[in-house]
Residue, then its C-alpha position, 0 to 999 in steps of 0.5 A: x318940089x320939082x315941076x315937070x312943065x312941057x317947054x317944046x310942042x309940035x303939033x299936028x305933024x304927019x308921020x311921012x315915014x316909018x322904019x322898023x329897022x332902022x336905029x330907034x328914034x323919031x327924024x324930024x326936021x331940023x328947022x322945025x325942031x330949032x322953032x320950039x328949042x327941040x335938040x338932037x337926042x331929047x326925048x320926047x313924048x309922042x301922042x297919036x291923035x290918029x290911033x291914040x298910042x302914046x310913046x317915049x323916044x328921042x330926037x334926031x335930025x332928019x333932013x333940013x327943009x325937007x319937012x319929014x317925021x320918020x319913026x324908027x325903030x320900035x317906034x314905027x309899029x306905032x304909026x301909019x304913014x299921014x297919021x297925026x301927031x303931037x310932039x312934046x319935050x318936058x322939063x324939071x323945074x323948080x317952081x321959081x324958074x318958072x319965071x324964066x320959061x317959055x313953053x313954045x308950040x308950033x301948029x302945023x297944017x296937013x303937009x308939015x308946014x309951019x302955020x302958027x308958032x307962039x310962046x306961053x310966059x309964066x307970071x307969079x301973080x303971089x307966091x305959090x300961084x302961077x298965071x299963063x299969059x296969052x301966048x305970044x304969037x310969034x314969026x316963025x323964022x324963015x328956014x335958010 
């Protein structure tokens, strides 16, 4: 049986720009993306902490450095500019690639700036039973 786990989160980012007509998908910055192992055309689930919609797009780069989060497309009616989000791209799996996993979060503060990354490890404590480590907090790499 196939596991479908979350291997890439943003959270916390800040819509910076929305526009309707615009081809549908989610800009992000591509230092951000690469942090958590984002790629260009994955899709992703999008939750509004601000108004609570939940939507379904794909991810394309926007300007490197820039710390942007544009929604296009269909996907602006569902933001106002500053609002909060989370970002999260799943997975199937097989339960025994779950070893080999490494979920990772990057927190961000009001600006879009990159305040905490860490990464989450699997570990088979017996068969059929998986434990979540601590996260490991990690560096997060300078852009360049």
């Amino acid at each position: 049986m196939r596991r479908s786990i979350m291997i890439a989160k943003l959270h916390g980012l800040r819509v910076t720009g929305a526009d309707l007509h615009y081809e549908g998908s989610i800009a992000l910055d591509p230092d951000h993306c690469e942090q958590v192992g984002l790629l260009p055309f994955e899709f992703v689930e999008i939750w509004n902490k601000t108004t609570g919609s939940r939507i379904s797009t794909y991810v394309i780069f926007g300007e490197r450095g820039g710390r942007g989060c544009m929604l296009n497309g269909a996907a602006a009616r569902s933001c106002q500019v500053g609002d909060e989000l989370i970002i999260a791209a799943r997975a199937d799996v097989e339960p025994s690639e779950l070893g080999e996993m490494r979920p990772r979060v990057a927190v961000f503060d009001a600006d879009n700036n990159l305040v905490d990354l860490h990464e989450y490890e699997f570990e088979l404590e017996r068969p059929g039973r998986w434990r979540i480590n601590e996260p490991k907090r990690r560096r997060p790499r300078a852009a360049p």
